[in-house]
Backbone atoms as SQL, in Angstrom:
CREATE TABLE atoms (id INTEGER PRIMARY KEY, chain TEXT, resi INTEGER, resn TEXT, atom TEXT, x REAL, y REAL, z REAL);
INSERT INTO atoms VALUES
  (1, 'A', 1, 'UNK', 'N', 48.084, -108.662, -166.434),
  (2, 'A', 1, 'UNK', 'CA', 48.694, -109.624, -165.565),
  (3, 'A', 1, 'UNK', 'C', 48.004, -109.552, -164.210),
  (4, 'A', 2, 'UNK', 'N', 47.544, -110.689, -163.613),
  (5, 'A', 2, 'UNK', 'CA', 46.878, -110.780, -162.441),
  (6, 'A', 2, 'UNK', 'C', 48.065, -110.242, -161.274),
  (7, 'A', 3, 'UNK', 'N', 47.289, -109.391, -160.298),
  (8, 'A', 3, 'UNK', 'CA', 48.112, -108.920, -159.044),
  (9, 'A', 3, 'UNK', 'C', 49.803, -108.637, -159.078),
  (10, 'A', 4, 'UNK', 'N', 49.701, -108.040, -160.163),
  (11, 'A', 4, 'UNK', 'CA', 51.216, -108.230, -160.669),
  (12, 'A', 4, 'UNK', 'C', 51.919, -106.114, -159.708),
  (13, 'A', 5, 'UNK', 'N', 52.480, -106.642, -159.017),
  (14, 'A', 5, 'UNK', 'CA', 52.948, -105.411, -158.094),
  (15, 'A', 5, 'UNK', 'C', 53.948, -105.728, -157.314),
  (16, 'A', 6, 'UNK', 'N', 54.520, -104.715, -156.586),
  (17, 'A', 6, 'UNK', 'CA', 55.296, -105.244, -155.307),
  (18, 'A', 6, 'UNK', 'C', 56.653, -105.808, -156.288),
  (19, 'A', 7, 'UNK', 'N', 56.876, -107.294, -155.279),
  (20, 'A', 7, 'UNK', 'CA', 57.851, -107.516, -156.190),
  (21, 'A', 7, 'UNK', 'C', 57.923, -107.723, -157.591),
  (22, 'A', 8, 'UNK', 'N', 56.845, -108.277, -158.029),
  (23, 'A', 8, 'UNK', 'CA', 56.914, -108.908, -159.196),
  (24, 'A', 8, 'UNK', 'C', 56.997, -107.773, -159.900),
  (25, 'A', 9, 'UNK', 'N', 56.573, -106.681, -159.662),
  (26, 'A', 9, 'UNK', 'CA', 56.639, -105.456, -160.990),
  (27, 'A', 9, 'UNK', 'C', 58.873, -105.635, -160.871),
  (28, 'A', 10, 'UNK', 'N', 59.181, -105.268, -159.653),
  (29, 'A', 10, 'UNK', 'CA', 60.373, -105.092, -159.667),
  (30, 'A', 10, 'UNK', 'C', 61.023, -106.513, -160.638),
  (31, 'A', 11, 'UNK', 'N', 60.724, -107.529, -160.229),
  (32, 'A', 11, 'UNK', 'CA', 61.213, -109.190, -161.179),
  (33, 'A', 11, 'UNK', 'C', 60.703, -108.974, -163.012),
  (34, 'A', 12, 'UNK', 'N', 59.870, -108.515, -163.177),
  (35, 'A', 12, 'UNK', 'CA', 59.195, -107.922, -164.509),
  (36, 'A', 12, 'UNK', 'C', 60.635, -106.829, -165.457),
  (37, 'A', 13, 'UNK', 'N', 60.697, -105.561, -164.060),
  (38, 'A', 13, 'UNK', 'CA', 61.489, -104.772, -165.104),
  (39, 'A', 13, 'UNK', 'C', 62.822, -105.341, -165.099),
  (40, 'A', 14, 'UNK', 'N', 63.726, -106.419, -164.331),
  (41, 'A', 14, 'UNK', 'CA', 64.476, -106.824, -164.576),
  (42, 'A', 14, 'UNK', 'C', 64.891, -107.629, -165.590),
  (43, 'A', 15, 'UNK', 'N', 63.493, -107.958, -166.270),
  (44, 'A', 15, 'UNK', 'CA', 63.363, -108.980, -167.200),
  (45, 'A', 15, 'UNK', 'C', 63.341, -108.411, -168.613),
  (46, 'A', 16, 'UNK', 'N', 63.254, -107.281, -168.267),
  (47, 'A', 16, 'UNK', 'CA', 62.706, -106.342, -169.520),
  (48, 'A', 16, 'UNK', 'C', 64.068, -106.708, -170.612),
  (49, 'A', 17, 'UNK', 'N', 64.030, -106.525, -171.854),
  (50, 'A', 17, 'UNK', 'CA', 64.799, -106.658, -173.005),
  (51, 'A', 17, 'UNK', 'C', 65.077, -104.847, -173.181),
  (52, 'A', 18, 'UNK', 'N', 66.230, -104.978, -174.042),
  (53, 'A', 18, 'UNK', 'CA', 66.876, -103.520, -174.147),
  (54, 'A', 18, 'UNK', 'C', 65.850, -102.939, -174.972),
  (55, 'A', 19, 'UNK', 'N', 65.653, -101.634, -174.555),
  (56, 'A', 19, 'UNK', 'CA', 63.993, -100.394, -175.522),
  (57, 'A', 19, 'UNK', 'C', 63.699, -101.267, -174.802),
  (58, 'A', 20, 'UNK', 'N', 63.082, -101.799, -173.766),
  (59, 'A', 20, 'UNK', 'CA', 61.668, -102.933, -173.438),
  (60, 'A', 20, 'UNK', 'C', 60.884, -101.530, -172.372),
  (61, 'A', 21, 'UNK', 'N', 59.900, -101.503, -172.592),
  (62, 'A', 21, 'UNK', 'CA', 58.509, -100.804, -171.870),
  (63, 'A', 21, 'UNK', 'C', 57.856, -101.732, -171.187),
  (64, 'A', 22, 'UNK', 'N', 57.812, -101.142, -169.659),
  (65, 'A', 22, 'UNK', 'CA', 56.579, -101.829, -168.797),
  (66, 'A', 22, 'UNK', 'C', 55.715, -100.847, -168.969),
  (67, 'A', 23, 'UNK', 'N', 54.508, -101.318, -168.379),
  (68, 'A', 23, 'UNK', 'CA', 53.617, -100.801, -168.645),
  (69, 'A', 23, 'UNK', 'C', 52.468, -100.843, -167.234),
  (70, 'A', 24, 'UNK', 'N', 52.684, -100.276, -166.480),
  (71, 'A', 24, 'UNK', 'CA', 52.270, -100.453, -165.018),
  (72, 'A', 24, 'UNK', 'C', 50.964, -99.396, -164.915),
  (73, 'A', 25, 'UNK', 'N', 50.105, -100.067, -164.651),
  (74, 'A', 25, 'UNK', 'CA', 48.125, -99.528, -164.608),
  (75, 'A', 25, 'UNK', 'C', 47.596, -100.045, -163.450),
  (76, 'A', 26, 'UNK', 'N', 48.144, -98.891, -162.633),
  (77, 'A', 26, 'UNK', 'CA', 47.563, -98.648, -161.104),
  (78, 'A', 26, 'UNK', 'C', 48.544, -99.663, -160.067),
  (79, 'A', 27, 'UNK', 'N', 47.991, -100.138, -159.085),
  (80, 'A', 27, 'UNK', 'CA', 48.515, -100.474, -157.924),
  (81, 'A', 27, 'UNK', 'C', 47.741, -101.608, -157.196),
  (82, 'A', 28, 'UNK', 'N', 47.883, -102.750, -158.123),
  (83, 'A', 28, 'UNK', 'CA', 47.001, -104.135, -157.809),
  (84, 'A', 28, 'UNK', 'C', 47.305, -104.717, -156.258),
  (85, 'A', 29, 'UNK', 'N', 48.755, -104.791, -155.723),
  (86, 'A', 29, 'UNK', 'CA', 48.959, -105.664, -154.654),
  (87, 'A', 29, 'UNK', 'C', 49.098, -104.879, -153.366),
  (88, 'A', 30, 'UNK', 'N', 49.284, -103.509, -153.419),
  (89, 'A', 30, 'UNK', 'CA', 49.500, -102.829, -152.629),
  (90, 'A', 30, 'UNK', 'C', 50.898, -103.405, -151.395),
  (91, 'A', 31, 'UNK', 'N', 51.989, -103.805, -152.023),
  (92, 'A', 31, 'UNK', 'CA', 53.183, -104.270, -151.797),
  (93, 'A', 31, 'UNK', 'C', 54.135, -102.767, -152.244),
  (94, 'A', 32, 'UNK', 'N', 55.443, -102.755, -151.078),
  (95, 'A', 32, 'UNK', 'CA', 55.978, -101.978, -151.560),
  (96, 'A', 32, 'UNK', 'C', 57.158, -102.659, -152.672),
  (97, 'A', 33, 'UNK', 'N', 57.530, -101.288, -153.373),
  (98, 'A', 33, 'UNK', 'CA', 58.230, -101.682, -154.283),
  (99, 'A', 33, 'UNK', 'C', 59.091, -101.360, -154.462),
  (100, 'A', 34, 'UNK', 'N', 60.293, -101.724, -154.585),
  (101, 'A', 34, 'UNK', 'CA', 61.829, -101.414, -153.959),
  (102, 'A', 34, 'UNK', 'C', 63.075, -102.326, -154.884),
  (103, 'A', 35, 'UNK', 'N', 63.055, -101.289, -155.829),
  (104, 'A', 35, 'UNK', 'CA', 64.218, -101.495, -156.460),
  (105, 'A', 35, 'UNK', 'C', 65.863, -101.782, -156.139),
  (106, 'A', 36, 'UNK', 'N', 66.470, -102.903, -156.205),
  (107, 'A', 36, 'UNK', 'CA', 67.573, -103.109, -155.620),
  (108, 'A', 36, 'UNK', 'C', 68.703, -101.840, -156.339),
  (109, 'A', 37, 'UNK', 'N', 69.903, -101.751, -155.758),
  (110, 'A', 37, 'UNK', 'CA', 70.752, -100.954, -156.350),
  (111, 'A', 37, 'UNK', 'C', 71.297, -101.109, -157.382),
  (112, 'A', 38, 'UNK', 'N', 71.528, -100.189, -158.734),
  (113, 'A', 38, 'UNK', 'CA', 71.834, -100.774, -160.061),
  (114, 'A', 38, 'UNK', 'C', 70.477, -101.252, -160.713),
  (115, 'A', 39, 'UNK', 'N', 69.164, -101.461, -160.151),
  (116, 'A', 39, 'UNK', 'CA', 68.496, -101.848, -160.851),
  (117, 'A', 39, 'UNK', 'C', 68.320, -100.977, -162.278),
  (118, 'A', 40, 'UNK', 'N', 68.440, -99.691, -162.343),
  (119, 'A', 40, 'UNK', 'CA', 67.898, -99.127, -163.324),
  (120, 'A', 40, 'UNK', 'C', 69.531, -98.395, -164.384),
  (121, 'A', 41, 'UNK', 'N', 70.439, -98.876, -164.147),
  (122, 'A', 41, 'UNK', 'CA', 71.420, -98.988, -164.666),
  (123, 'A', 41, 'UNK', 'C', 71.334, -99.548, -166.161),
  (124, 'A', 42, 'UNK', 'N', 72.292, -99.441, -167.298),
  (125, 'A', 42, 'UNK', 'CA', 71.968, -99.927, -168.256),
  (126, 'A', 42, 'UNK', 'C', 73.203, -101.164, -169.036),
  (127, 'A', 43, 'UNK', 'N', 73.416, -101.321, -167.665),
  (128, 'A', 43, 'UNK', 'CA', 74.346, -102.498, -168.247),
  (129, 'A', 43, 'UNK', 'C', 74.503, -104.018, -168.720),
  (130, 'A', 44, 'UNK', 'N', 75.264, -104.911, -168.814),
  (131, 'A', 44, 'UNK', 'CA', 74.702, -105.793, -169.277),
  (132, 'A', 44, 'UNK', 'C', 74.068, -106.241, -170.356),
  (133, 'A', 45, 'UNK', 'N', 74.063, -104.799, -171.304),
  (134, 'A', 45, 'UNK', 'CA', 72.857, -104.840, -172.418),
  (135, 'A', 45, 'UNK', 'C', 71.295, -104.544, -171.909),
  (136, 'A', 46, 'UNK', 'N', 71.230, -104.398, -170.979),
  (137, 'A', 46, 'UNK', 'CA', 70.192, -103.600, -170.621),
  (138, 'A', 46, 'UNK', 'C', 69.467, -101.847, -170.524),
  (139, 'A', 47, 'UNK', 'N', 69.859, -101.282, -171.948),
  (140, 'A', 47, 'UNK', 'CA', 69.975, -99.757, -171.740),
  (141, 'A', 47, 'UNK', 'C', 68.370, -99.585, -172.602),
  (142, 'A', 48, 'UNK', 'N', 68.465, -98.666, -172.233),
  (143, 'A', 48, 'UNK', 'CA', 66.990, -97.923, -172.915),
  (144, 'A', 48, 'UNK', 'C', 65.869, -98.681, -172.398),
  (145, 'A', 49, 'UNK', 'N', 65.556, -98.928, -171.066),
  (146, 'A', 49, 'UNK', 'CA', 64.442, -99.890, -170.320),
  (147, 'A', 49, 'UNK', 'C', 63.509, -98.236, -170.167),
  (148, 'A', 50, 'UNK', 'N', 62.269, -98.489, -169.872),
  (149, 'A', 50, 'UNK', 'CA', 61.334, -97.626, -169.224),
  (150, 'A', 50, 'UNK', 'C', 60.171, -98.535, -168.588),
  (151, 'A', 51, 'UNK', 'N', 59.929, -97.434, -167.712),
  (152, 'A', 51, 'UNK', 'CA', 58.427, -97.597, -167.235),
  (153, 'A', 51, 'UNK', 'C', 57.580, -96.599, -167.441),
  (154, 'A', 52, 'UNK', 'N', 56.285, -97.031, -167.970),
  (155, 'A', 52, 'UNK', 'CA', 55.292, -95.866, -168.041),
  (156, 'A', 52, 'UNK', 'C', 54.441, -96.266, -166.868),
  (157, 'A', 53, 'UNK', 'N', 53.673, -95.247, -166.291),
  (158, 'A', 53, 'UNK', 'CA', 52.734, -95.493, -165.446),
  (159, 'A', 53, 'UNK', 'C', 51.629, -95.091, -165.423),
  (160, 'A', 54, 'UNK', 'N', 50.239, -95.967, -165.628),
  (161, 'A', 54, 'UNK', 'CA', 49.271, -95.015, -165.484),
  (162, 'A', 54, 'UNK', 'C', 47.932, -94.622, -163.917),
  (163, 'A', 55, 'UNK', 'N', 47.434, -94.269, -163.684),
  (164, 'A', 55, 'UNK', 'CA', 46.351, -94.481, -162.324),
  (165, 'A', 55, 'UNK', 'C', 45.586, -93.006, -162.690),
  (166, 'A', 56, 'UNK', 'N', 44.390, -93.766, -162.091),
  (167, 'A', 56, 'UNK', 'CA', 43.305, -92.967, -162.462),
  (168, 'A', 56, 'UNK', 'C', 42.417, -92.162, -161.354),
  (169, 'A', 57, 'UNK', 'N', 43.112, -92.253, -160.069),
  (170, 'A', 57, 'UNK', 'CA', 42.798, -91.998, -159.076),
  (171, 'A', 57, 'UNK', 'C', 43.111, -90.645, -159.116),
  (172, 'A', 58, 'UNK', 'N', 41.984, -89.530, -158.434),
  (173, 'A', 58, 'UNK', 'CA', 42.041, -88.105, -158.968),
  (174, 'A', 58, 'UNK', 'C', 43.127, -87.625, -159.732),
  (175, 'A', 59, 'UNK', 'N', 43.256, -87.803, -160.989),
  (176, 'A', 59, 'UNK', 'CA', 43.745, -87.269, -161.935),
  (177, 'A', 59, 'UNK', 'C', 42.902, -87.233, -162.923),
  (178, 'A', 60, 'UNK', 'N', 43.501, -86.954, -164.417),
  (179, 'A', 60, 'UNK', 'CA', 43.174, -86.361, -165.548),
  (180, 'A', 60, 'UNK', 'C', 42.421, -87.867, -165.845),
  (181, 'A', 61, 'UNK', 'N', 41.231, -87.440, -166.645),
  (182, 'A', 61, 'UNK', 'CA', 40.676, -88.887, -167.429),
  (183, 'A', 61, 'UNK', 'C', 41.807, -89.675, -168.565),
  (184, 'A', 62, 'UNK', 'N', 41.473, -91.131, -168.372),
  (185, 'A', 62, 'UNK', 'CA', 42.622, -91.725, -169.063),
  (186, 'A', 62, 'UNK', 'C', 42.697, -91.377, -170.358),
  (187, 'A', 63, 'UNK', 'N', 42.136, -90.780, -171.259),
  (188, 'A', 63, 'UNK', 'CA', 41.762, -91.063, -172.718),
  (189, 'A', 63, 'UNK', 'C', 42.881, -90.721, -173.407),
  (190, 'A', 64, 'UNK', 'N', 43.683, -89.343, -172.876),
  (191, 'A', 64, 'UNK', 'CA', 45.464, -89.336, -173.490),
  (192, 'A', 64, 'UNK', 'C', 45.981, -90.454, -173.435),
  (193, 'A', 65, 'UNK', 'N', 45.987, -91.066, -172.088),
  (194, 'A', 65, 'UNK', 'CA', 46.980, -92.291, -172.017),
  (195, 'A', 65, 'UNK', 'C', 46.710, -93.676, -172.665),
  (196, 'A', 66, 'UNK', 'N', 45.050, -93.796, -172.562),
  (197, 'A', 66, 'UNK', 'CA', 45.341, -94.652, -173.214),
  (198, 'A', 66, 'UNK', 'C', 44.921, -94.680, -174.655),
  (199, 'A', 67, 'UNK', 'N', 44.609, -93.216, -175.406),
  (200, 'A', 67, 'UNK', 'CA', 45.180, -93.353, -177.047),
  (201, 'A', 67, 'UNK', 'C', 46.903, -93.512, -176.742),
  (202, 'A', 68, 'UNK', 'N', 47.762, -93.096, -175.857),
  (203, 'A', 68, 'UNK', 'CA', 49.375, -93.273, -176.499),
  (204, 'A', 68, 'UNK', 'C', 49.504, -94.667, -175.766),
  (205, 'A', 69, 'UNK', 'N', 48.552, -95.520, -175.517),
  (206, 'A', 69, 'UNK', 'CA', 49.261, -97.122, -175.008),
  (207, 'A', 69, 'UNK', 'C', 48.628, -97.884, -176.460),
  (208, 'A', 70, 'UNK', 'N', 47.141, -97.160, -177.107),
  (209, 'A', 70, 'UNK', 'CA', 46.636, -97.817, -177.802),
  (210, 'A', 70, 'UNK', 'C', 47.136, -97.522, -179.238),
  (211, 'A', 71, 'UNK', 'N', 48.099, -96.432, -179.374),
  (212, 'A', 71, 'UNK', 'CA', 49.084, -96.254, -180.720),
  (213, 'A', 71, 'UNK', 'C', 50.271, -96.902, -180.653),
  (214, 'A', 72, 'UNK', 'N', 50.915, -97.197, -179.562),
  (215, 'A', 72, 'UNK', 'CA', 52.363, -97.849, -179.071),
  (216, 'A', 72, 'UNK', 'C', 51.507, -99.017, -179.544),
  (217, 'A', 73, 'UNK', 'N', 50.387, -99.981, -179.330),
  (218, 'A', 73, 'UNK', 'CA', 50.152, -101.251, -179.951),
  (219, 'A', 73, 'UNK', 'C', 50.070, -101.315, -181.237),
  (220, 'A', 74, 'UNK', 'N', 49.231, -100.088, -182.016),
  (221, 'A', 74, 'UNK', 'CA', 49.352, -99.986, -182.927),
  (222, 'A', 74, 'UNK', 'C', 50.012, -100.116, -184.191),
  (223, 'A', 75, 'UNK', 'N', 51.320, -99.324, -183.662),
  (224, 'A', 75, 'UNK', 'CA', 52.365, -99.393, -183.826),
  (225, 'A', 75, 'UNK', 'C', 53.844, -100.535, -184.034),
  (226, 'A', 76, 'UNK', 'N', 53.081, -101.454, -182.688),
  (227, 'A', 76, 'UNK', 'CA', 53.834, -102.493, -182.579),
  (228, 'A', 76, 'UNK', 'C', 54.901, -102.583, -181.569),
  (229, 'A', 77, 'UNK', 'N', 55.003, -101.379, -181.082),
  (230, 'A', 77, 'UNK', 'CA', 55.949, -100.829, -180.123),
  (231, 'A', 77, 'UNK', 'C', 56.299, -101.728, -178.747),
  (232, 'A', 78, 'UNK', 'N', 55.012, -101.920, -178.341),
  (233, 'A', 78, 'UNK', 'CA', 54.822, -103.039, -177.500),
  (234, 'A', 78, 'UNK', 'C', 54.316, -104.486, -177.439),
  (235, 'A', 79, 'UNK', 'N', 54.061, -105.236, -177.186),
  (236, 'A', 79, 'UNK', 'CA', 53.727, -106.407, -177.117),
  (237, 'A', 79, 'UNK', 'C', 52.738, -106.802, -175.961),
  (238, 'A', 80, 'UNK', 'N', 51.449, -107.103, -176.323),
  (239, 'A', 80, 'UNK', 'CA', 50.501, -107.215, -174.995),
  (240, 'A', 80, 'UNK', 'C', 50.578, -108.395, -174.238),
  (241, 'A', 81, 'UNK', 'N', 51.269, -109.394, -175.549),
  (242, 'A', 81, 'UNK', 'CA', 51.301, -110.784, -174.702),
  (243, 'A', 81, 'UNK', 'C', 49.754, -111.413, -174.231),
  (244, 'A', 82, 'UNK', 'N', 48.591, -111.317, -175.315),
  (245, 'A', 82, 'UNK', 'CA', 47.475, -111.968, -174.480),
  (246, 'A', 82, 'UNK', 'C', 47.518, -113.437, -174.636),
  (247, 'A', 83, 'UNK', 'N', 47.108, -113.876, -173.526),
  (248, 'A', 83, 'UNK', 'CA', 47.134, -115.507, -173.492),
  (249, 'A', 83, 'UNK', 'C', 45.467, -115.355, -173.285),
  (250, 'A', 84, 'UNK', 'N', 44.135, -114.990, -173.322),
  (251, 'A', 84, 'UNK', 'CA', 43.095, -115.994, -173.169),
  (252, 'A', 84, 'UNK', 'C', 42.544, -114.266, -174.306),
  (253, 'A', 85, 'UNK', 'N', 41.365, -115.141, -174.949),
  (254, 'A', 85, 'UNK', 'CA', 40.955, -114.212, -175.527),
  (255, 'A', 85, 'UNK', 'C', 39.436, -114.664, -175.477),
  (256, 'A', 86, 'UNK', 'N', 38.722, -114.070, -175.542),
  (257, 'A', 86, 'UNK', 'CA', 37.026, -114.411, -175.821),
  (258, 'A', 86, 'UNK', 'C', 35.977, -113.034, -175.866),
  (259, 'A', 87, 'UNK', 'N', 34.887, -113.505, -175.827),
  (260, 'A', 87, 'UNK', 'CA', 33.668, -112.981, -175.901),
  (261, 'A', 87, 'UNK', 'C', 33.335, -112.154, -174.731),
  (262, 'A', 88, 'UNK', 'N', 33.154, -110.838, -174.100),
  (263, 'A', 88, 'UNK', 'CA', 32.409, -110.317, -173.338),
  (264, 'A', 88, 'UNK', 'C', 31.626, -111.370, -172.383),
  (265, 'A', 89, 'UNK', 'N', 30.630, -111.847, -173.359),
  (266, 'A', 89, 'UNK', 'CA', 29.823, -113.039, -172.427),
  (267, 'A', 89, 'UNK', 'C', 30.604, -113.920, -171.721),
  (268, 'A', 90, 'UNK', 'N', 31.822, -114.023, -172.099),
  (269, 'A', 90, 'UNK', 'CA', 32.886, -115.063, -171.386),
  (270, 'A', 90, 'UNK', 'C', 33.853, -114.181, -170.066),
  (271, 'A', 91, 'UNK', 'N', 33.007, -113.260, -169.310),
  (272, 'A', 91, 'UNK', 'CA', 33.717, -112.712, -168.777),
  (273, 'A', 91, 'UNK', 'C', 34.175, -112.851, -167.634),
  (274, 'A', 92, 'UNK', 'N', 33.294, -114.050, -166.671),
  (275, 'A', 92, 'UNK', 'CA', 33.495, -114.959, -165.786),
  (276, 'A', 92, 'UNK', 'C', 34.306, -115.934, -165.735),
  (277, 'A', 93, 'UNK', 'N', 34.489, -116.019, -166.835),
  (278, 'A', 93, 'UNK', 'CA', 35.748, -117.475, -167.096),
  (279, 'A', 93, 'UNK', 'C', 37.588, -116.829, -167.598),
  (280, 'A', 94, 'UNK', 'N', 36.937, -115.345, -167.480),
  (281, 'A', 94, 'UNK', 'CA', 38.356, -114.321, -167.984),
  (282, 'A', 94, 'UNK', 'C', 38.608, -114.370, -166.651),
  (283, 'A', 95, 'UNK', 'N', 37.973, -113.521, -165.741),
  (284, 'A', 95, 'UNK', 'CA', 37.719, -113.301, -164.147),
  (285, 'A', 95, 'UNK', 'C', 38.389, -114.329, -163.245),
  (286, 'A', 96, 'UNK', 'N', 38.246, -115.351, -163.592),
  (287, 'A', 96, 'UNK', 'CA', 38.485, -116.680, -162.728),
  (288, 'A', 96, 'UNK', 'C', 39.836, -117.100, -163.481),
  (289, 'A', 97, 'UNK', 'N', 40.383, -116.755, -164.637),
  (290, 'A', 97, 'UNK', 'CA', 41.629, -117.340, -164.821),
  (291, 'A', 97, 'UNK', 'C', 42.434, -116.074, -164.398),
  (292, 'A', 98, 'UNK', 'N', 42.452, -115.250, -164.470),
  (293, 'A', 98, 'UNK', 'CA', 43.339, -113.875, -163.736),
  (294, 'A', 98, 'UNK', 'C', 43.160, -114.039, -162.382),
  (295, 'A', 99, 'UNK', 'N', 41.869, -114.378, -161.381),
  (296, 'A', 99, 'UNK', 'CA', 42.385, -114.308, -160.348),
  (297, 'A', 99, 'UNK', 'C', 43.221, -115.670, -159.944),
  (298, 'A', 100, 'UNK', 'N', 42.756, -117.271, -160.592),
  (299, 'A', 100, 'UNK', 'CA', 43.436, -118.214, -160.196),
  (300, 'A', 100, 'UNK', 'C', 45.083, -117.935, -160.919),
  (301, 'A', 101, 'UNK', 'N', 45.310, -116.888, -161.636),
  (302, 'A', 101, 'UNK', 'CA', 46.339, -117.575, -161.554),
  (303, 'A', 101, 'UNK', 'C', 47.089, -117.958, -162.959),
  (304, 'A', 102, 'UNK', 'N', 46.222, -118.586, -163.651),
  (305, 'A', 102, 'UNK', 'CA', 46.476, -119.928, -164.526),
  (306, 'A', 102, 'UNK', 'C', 46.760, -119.206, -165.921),
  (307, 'A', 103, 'UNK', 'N', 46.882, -117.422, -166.445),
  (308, 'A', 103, 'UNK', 'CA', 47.170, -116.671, -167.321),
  (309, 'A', 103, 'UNK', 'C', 48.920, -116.199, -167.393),
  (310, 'A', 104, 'UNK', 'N', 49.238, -116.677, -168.721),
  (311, 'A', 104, 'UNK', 'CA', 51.191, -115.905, -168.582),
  (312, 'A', 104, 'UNK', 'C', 51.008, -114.863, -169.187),
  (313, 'A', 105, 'UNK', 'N', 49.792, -113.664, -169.452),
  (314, 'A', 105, 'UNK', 'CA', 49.792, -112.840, -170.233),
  (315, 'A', 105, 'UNK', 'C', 48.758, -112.454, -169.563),
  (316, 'A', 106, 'UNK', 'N', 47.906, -111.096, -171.072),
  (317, 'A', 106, 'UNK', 'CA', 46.648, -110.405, -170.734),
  (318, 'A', 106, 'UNK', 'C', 45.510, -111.304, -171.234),
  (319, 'A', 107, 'UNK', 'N', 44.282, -110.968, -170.890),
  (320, 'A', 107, 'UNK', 'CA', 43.061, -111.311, -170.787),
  (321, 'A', 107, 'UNK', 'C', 42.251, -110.633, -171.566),
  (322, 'A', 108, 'UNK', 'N', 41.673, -110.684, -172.918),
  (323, 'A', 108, 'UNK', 'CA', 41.360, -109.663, -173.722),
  (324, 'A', 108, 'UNK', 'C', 39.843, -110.221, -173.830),
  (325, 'A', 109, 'UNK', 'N', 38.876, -109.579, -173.368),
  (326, 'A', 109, 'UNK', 'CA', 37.936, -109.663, -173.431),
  (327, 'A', 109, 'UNK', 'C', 36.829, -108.886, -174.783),
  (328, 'A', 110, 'UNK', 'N', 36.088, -109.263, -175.895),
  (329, 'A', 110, 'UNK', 'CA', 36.004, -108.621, -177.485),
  (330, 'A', 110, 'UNK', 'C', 34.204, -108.455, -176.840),
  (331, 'A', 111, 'UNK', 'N', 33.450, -107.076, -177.038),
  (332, 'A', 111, 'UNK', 'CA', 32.504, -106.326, -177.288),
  (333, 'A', 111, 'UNK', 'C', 32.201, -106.495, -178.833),
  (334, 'A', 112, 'UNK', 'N', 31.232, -107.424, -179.013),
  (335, 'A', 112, 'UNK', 'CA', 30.631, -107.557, -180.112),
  (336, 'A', 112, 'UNK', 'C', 29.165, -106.431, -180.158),
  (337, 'A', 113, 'UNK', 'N', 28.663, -106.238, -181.348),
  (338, 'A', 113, 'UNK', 'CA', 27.145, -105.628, -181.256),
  (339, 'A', 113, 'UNK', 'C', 26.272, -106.745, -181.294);
């Protein structure tokens, strides 16, 4: 998700479905982020929400985290939600729809040989 931080991470986990996983990889908007009161409550039908978090900034190399984001897909656990998919070579036209904007999902860019 393009620049997705700040509030919108907070509008995201509100949105979340019960078991629903965010999945938050690093710190795009540099907005603070400030959960209202009750946000993490489980009512309403809202119980069993999480957030995982990952950042790569002096810490451990990602490769734990992301084999357990890339078995949770595996799995089915999560849902990536990609809306544009293409070719490596198409990586300018991935680039330009994440920053305009114009993506309701991820951007999956495919490494052919």
């Amino acid at each position: 998700m393009p620049r997705v931080g700040g509030p919108q991470l907070v509008r995201a986990f509100d949105r979340l479905a019960p078991h629903g996983t965010l999945v938050v990889v690093g710190d795009v908007t540099m907005q603070p982020v400030q959960f209202p009161p009750g946000a993490f409550l489980g009512n309403d039908g809202r119980h069993g929400r999480s957030i995982v978090t990952f950042h790569l900034q002096d810490g451990p190399l990602p490769g734990p985290d992301l084999t357990w984001l890339a078995d949770r897909l595996a799995a089915r656990d999560l849902t990536p939600h990609i809306s544009w998919r293409g070719s490596w070579n198409q990586a300018d036209e991935a680039v330009a729809a994440v920053l305009g904007r114009s993506l309701r999902g991820k951007a999956v860019l495919d490494i052919t040989p």
